[in-house]
N, C-alpha and C positions, 0 to 999 in steps of 0.2 A: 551269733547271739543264741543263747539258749533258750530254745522254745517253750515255755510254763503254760504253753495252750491245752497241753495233756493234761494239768491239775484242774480246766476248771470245764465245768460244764459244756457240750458241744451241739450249739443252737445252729438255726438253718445257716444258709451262707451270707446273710444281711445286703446293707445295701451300701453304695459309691460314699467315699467319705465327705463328699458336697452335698448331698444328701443328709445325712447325719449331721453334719454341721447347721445347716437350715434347720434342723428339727432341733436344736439340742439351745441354737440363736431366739427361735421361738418359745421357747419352754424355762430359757433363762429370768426373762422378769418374772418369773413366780418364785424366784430363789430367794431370802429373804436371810441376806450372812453376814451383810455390812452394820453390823452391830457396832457403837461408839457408846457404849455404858448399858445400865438397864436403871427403865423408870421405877416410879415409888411402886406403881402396880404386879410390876412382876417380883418386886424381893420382899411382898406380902407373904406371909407364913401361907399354904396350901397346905388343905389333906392331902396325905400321899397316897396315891394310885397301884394300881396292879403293876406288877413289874411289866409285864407283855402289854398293857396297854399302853406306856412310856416307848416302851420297843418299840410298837408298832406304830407309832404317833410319827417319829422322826423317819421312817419312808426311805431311809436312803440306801438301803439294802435293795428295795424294789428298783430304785431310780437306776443302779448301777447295773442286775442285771437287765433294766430294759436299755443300758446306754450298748452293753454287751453287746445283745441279740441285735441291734441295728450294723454293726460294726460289720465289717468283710473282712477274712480270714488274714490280710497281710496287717487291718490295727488290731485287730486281736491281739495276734503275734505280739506287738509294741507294745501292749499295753498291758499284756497280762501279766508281769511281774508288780503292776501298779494293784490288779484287783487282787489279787493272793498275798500282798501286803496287807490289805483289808480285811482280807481271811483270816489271816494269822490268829488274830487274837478270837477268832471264834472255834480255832484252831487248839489252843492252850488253852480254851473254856471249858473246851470238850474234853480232853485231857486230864484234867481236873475232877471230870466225874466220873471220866470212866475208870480211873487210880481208885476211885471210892466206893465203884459198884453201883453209882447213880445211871445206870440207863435213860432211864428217861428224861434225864436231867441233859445226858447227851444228847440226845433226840432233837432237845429245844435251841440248845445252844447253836445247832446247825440247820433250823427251821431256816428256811430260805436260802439257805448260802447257795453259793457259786460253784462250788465245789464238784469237781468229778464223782462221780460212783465209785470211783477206786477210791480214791481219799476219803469218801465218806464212810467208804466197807470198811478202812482201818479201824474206825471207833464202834463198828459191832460183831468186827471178830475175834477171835481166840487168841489172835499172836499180837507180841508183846508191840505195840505203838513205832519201839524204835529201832527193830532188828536192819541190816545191814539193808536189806533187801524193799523196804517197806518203802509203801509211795512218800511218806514223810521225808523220810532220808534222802530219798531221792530228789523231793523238792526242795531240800536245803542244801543239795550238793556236797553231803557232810560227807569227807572220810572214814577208813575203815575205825579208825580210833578216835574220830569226836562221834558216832554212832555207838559205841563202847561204853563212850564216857554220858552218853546221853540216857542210852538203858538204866546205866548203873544208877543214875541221880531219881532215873524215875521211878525203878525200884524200893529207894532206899527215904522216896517220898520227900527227898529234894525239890520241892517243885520252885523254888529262886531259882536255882543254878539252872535247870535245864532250862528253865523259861529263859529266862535270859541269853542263856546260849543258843537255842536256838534264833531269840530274835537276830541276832549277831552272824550267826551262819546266813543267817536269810539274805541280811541287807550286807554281807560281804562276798554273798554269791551274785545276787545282783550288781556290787559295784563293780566286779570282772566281767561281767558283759558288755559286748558293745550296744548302748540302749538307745534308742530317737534320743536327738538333743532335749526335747522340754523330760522325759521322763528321766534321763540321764541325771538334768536339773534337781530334777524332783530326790529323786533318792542319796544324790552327793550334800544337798543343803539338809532333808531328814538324818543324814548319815552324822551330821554338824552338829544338829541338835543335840541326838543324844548321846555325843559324844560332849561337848560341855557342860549337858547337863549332871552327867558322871562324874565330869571333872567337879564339877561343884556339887555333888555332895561327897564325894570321896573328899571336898577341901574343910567342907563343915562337917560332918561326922567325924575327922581326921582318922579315916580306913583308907592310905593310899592301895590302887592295884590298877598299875600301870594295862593290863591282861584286859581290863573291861573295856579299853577303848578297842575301836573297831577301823577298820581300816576301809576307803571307799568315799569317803569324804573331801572337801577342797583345802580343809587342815587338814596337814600330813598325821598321821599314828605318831612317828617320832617326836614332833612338834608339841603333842599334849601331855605327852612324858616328860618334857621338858620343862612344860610350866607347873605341871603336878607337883615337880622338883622346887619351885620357885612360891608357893603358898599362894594367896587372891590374888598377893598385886599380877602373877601371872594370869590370873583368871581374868580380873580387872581391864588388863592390857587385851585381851582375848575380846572382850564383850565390847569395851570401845572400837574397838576393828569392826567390829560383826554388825552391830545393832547402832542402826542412824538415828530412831527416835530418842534420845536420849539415853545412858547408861544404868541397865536396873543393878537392883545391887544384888548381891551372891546366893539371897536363899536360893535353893534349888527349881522350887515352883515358879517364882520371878523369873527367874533366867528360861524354863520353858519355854513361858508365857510369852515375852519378851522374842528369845532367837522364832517361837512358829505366827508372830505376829510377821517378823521380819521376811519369813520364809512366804508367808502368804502377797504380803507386796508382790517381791519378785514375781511368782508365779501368777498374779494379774496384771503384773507389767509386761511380763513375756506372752502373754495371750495380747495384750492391746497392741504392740509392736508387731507380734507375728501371726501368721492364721494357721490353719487347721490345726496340726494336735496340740500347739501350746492351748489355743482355746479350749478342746477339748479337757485336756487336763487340765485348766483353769476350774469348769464346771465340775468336772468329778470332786474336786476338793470343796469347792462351794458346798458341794453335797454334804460333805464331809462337817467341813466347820457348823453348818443349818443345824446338823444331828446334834453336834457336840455342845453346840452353844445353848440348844433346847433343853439339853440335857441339865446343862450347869445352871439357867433360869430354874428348873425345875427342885435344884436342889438349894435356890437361895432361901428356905423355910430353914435348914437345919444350921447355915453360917449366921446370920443376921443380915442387914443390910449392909452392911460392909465388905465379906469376905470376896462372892462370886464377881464382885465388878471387876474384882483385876484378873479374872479369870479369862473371860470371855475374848476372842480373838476378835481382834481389828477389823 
């Protein structure tokens, strides 16, 4: 397995995983994820707030590195392709300003992260983000020619294509490891997602490109090229497979919404059947959805009352 514990921060040695487990068993009913709609009182129009007080409100950045620093060096190990997933996109935030010459805008975007000193030194030094050598490349496992092709997109202020591709390196570097079964879990059903979510919008925009799917997931790469080939009713056939609550239909947002509802079941089903790290990765995601769901309550002012309800995850 390849060890992603170099990318992120390196805290004392923690403590036994029964330990942490008790503290994390404690700390859970304050978790508050199991959302099934929103009332009349939250899809009230609100004044909008400071960006960083919104940040700062959903906590779940704190939560993750204190889940860290409890951990002992062998679930680190496990689980750090889980927290540098969650990096990512603080990752391509920063990226984004430092292409623009925003400094300080850098600064913010990686206020709290998890992140090593080497990985954070990428975004205040002098060399270019994605040279061959850089801790970036090396966390995506990218060859000498997709580091090439990643320079070139960042230069040329592509920032689609590299984003993307890098997500794609990430979680296809990840899917060749051998990872604990629940985190394994984890990244083969995310791998699902946004791979049919591709599929459905490359089916409604009608932009086929076979190239965006990703490999690492429990549908084969061949298999989505196949129904790509085949218009919804493949998609259609796709979704009834995948999704037991009833089949949503093809916008692309529905169908997220929809496969990471489905994805959430599972992974509280594999914590209720098994103990230590499926539970654990059970709460880190809790964490996860809390932030998200706050987020989308936060923004039912700008939909009306109608839009964020089908937003919100199960």
């Amino acid at each position: 397995m390849h060890d992603r514990t170099a990318f992120l921060a390196s805290p004392s040695e923690g403590f036994p995983t029964d330990y942490l487990l008790a503290r994390l068993k404690s700390r859970r009913p304050r978790l508050e994820t199991r959302h099934h709609g929103i009332g009349e009182t939250a899809l009230k129009r609100e004044a909008p707030s400071p960006p960083g007080a919104l940040r700062g409100a959903d906590g779940v950045r704190e939560e993750y590195r204190w889940v860290y620093r409890q951990m002992n060096p062998g679930l680190r190990k496990r689980f750090a392709p889980y927290f540098l997933w969650f990096e990512l996109r603080s990752i391509l935030i920063a990226l984004r300003h430092l292409r623009s010459g925003e400094k300080e805008l850098v600064a913010l975007s990686l206020d709290g992260s998890m992140l090593s000193p080497e990985v954070r030194g990428l975004f205040t030094s002098a060399g270019a983000p994605f040279t061959d050598a850089s801790p970036l490349i090396r966390l995506l496992q990218a060859q000498a020619s997709d580091a090439r092709q990643l320079a070139a997109w960042y230069r040329e202020g592509k920032g689609r294509e590299y984003e993307r591709k890098t997500v794609s390196l990430y979680l296809e570097g990840v899917g060749r490891d051998r990872l604990s079964p629940p985190v394994g879990l984890f990244f083969a059903l995310l791998t699902d997602v946004k791979n049919l979510v591709a599929l459905a919008k490359q089916l409604r925009w009608g932009v086929p490109d076979p190239a965006a799917f990703m490999d690492g997931g429990a549908i084969p790469r061949q298999r989505l090229c196949e129904e790509l080939e085949k218009g919804e009713s493949g998609l259609d056939r796709m979704l009834r497979k995948t999704v037991r609550r009833g089949t949503p239909d093809t916008v692309p947002e529905r169908v997220e919404h929809a496969l990471l509802t489905q994805l959430t079941g599972r992974i509280r089903r594999e914590a209720e059947t098994r103990s230590g790290e499926a539970f654990i990765l059970a709460y880190l995601w809790e964490c996860h959805l809390r932030a998200r769901n706050k987020a989308l309550r936060f923004r039912a002012g700008s939909f009306g009352e109608e839009g964020p309800a089908t937003e919100l995850f199960a």
